[in-house]
PATOR-276698 format. One record per residue (C-alpha): x, y, z; residue in one letter. Coordinates in steps of 0.5 Angstrom, whole numbers, plus 500, padded with zeros to 3 digits. Layout:
<sites>
<site X="X" Y="Y" Z="Z" residuo="A"/>
...
</sites>
This chain:
<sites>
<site X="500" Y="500" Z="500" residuo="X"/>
<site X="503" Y="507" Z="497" residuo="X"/>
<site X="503" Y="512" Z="503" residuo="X"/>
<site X="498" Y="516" Z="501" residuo="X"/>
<site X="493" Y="510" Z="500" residuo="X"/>
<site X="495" Y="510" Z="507" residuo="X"/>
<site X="494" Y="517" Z="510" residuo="X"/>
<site X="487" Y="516" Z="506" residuo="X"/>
<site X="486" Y="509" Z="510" residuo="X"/>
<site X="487" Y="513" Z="516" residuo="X"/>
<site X="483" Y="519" Z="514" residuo="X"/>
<site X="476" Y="515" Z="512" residuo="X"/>
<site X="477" Y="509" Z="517" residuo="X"/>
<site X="475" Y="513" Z="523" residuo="X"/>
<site X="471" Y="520" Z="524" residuo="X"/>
<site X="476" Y="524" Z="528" residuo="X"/>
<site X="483" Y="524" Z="526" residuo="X"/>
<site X="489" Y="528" Z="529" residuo="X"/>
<site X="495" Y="528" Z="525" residuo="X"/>
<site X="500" Y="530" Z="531" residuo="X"/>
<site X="507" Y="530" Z="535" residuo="X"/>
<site X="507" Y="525" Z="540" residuo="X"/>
<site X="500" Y="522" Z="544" residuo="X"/>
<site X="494" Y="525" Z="548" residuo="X"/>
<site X="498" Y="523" Z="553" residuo="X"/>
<site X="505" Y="525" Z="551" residuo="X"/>
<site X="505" Y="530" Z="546" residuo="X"/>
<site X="511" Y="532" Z="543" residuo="X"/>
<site X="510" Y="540" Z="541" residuo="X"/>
<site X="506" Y="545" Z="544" residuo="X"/>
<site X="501" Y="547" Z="539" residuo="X"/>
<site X="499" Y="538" Z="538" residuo="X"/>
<site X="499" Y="539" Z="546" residuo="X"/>
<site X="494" Y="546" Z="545" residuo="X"/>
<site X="490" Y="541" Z="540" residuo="X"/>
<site X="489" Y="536" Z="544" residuo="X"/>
<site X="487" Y="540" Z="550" residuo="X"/>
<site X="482" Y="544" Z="546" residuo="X"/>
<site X="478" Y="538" Z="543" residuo="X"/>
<site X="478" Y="535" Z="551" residuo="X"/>
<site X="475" Y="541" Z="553" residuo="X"/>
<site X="470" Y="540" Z="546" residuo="X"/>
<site X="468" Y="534" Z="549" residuo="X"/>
<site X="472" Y="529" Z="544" residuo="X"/>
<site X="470" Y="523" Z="548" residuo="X"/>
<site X="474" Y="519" Z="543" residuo="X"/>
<site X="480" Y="520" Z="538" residuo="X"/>
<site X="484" Y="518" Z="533" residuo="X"/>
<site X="491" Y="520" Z="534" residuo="X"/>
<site X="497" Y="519" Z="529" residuo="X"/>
<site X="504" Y="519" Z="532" residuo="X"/>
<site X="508" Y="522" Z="525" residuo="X"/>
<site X="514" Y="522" Z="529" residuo="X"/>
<site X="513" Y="515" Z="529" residuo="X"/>
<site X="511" Y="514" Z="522" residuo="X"/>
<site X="516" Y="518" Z="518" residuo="X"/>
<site X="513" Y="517" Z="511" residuo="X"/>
<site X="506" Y="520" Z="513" residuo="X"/>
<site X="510" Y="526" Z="516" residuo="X"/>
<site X="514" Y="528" Z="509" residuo="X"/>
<site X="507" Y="527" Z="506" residuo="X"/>
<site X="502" Y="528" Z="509" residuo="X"/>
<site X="504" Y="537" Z="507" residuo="X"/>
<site X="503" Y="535" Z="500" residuo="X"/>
<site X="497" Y="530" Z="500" residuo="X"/>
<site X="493" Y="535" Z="506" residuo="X"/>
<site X="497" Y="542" Z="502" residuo="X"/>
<site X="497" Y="544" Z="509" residuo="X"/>
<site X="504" Y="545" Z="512" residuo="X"/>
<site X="505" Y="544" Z="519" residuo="X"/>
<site X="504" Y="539" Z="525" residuo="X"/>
<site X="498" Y="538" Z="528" residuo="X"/>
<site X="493" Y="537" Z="522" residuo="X"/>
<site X="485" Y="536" Z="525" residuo="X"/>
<site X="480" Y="532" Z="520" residuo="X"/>
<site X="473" Y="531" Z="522" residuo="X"/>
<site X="469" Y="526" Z="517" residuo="X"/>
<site X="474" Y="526" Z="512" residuo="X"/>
<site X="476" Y="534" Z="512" residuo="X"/>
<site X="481" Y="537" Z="514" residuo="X"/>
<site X="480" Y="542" Z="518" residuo="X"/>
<site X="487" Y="546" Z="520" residuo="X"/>
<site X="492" Y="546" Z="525" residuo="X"/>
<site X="492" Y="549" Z="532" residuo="X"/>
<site X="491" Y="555" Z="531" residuo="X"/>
<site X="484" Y="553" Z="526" residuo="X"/>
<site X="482" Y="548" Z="532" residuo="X"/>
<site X="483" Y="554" Z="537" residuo="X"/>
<site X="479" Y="559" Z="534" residuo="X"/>
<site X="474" Y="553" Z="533" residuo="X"/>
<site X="474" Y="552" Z="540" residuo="X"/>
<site X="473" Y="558" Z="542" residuo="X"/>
<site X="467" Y="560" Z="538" residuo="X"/>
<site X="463" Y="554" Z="541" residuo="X"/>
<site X="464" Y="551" Z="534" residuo="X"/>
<site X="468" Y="545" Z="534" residuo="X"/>
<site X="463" Y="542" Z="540" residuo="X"/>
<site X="459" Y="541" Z="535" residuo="X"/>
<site X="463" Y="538" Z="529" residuo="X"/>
<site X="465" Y="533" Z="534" residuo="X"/>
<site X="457" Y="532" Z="538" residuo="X"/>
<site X="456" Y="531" Z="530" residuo="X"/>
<site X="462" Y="527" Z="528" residuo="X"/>
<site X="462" Y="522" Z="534" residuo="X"/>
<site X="453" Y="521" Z="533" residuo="X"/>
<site X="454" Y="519" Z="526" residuo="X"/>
<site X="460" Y="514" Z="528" residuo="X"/>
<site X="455" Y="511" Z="534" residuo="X"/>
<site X="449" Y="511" Z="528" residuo="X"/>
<site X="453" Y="506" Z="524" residuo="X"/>
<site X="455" Y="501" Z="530" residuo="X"/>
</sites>
């Protein structure tokens, strides 16, 4: 499997994916850390993380496949909705709680 395929498998296989430095639990960068904790506070009960400092061919790609340059990138439902400053605004206008809610409703209805 080619990395992009890769990176598409991630993207569509779950409802909300970080692309990120290090953990939830461990982050590695402050700005992956501030998005972690935003989404927290949105009310992400559950979230796919992937460790691009442990996958070094989606960390060289994923800029190109995304056009987005920087670390974390945030998709929900397959769209990449930015970086942590985009997931900050987002939080602080109420609007990324709802793009979760949504996200994580649409994943309990097809279980």
């Amino acid at each position: 499997m080619q990395v992009s395929e890769r990176i598409q498998a991630e993207i569509e296989g779950h409802p909300v994916v970080l692309f990120m430095k290090g953990t939830p639990q461990f982050p590695m960068c402050g700005f992956s850390s501030r998005t972690v904790q935003a989404m927290k506070a949105a009310g992400a009960t559950s979230f796919h993380t992937v460790n691009v400092l442990e996958e070094p061919e989606i960390r060289a790609n994923l800029p190109r496949y995304s056009n987005w340059p920087t670390f974390p990138q945030l998709f929900i439902n397959g769209e990449l909705i930015g970086g942590c400053d985009i997931t900050l605004e987002l939080y602080e206008s109420g609007e990324l709680a709802q793009m979760l809610a949504d996200a994580q409703s649409a994943e309990a209805r097809k279980a």
